[in-house]
N, C-alpha and C positions, 0 to 999 in steps of 0.2 A: 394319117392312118385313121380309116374310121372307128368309132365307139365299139362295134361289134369286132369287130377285127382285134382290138385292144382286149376287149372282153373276153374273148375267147383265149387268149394266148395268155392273160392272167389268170384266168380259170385256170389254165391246164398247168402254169406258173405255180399258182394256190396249191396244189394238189401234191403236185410232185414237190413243193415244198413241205407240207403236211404228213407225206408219208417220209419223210427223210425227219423229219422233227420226231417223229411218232417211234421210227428205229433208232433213235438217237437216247432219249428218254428214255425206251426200256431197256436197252444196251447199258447206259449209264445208271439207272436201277438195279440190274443182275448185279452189278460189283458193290454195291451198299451194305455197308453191314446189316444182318437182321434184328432190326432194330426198329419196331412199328411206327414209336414216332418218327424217326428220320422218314421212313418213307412218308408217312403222311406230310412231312412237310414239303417234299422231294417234290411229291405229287401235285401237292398244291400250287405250289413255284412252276412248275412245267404246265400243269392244266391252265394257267393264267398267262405265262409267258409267252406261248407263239403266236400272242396277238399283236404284239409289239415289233418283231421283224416282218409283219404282213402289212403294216401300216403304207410304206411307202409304196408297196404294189397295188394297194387301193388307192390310196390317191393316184396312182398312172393312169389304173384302169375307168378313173370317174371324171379323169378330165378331157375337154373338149366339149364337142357340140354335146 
């Protein structure tokens, strides 16, 4: 498969992962108690966290030629 080929299908991978992470996160924020620190830390852990299930779709999309 070439580079671009790969590229693209993990783009569109990236994306449609991002927006399912993104209604996952505030889905799971609305049932938080109101409680400002919790969410600040909620938020922090989530703003940080979906870098880490993207790792191995980056390394697909970087290898080869």
């Amino acid at each position: 498969m070439s580079a671009r080929i790969r590229k693209l299908i993990g783009g569109i991978g990236l994306m449609a992962f991002l927006a399912a992470y993104v209604w996952a996160a505030t889905a799971i924020s609305d049932r938080l108690p109101d409680n400002m620190a919790l969410k600040l830390v909620f938020f922090a852990v989530a703003g940080v966290g979906w870098g880490v299930p993207i790792l191995p779709l980056l390394s697909w999309m970087n290898r080869g030629k």
